[in-house]
Structure formats: C-alpha cells, structure tokens
N, C-alpha and C positions, 0 to 999 in steps of 0.2 A: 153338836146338833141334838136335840129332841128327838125320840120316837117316840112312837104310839102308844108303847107302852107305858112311858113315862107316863103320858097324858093322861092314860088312864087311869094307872095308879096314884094319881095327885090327888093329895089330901089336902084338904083346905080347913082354918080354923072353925070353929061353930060360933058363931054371936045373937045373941038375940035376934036382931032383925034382919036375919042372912036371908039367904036365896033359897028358893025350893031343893032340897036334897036333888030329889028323883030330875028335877028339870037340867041340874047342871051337869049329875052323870051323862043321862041322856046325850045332852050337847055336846058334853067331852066325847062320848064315847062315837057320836058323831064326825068330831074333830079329828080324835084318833085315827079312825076307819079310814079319812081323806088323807089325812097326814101320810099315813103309811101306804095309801097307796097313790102319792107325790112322790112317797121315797121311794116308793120299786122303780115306778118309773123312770121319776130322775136317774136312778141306780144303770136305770136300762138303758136310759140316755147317755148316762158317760159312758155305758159300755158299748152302747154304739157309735159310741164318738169318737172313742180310743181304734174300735173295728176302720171305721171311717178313716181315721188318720193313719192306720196301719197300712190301709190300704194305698192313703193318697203316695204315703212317703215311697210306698212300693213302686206307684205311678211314677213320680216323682223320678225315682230311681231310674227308671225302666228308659222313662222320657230323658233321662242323661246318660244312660249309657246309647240309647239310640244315636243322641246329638254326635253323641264321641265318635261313635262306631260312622256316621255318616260324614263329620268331619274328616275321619279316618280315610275313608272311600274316597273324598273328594282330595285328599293328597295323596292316596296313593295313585288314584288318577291322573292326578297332576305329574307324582314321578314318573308312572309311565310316559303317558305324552311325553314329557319331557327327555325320558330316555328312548322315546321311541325316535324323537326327532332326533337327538344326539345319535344314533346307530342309522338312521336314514342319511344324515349328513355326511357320517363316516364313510359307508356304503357308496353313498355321491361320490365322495374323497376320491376313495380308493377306485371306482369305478372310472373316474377321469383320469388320474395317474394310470389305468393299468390302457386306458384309449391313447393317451400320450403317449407310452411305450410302445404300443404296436402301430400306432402310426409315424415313429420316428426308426423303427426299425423296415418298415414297410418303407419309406424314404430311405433309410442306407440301401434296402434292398434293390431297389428302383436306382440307385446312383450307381452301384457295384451290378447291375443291369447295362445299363448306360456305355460305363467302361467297358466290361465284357466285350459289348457288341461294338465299342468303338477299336478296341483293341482285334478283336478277330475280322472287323470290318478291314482294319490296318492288314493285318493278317493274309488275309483273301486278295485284297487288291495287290499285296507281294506278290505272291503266288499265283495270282492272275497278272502281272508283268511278268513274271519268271516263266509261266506257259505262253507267254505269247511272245515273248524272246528265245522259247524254246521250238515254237511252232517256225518264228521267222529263220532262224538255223535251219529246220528241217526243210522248209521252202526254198532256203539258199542251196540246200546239200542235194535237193532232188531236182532242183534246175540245172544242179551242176552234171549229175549223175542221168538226169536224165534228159539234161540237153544235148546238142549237136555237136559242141566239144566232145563229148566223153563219149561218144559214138564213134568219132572218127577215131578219137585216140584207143579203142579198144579196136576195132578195124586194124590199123595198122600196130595194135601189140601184135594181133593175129599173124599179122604179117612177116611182122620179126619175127615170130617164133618159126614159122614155117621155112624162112630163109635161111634162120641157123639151123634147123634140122635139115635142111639140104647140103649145108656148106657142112656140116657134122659127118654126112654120111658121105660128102668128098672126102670129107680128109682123113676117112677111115677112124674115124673114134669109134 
C-alpha cells in the first residue's frame, strides 16, 4: 500500500509540454494529506474491529458458557427430581412394608388375645363348675349336719354317753 509520504515524494519526469510544477505538488500534497488520513482511520478501524470482535468472541464465550451452565441446571434438576422421586417412592416402599408389619403383628396380637380369653374363658367356667359342685357338697353337708337327722342322732349320742357313764359308775370303774 502507498503512503503519503510516497505521494509526496513522487517525482515525475519533466517534458516539454508537462503540467504546472506548483499545481501538481499542491494536488499531491492534497492527495497525501487525505490519503494519510484514510489510513489513520482505516488503521482505527481495523483497530476497532479487532476491539469489536475481541469483544464479540468474549460475548460469544460468555453466551456459551451461560447455555452450558443452564443446560447444566436444567439436568441437574432433572437428577434431583428424579432422585427425589426415587427416595419418595423408596420412603413410600418402606413406609407400606413397615404398615404391613404392624398390622400383621397387631392381628397375631388380636388372635393370641382371642385364645387367651377363650382359654381362660375355658378356665373360669372349670372353675366355676368346680365352685358350684363345691357349693353343692357344702349344701348337701349342711342339710345333713344341719338337718333333723343329725339333731336326733347327737341327742341320742348324748344319751349314750350319759348311760354309759351311769352303768361305769355301777360297775365301779
């Protein structure tokens, strides 16, 4: 590429019928002047072009690690969920098994209830015919002892005993 300075310093042949000396400096040196400052510009431009694009690829950047990172969220979210329902369902699991145990233990306990009371119900009812074949004895033994029979028959123990103590003390015992 051409600078300004080139332009300036450009020497051109002399011929007879040339151009005004002083007109074409002038021109050049007008030429130049623009020239060089396209080129700062331009210069400025690509260096604002390169800032631009440093920056974009930054963006860029930025704007894909975001995607990742939000990607990222949205499956770790997912594993939660997904391990939360897994440990709910567990929890379920285990909570119905531990309901099943205590309501089949609450049923033995209720059966082993059941028998107790059918057994000691057995129990009682022995033991209430045993007292009331014990009661009936004692009704039989005090109608005996304390009926009319057993009145006369201790009257006349009395009696014997009196008569042998009479007939003892005849006969000198």
């Amino acid at each position: 590429m051409i600078t300004g300075m080139e332009i300036r310093n450009q020497q051109f042949r002399k011929k007879i019928r040339g151009y005004d000396e002083d007109e074409v400096k002038n021109f050049l040196a007008r030429i130049a002047v623009d020239y060089e400052n396209m080129y700062s510009e331009n210069a400025r431009l690509k260096e604002n072009i390169q800032q631009v694009q440093y920056e974009l690829d930054k963006y860029r950047k930025m704007e894909e690690t975001m995607n990742n990172s939000l990607i990222l969220a949205q499956q770790t979210a997912e594993e939660f969920k997904t391990n939360a329902r897994h440990e709910a369902d567990l929890y379920l699991k285990e909570a119905k098994q531990k309901i099943t145990q205590i309501l089949s233990v609450y049923q033995d306990v209720l059966k082993r209830l059941n028998i107790f009371n059918v057994e000691l119900k057995a129990q009682l009812n022995g033991q209430i015919d045993l007292l009331g074949k014990n009661q009936q004895k004692i009704d039989e033994l005090s109608e005996f002892f304390y009926g009319r029979d057993f009145k006369e028959l201790l009257e006349g123990m009395e009696k014997v005993s009196l008569k042998d103590e009479i007939n003892a003390q005849s006969v000198g015992i």
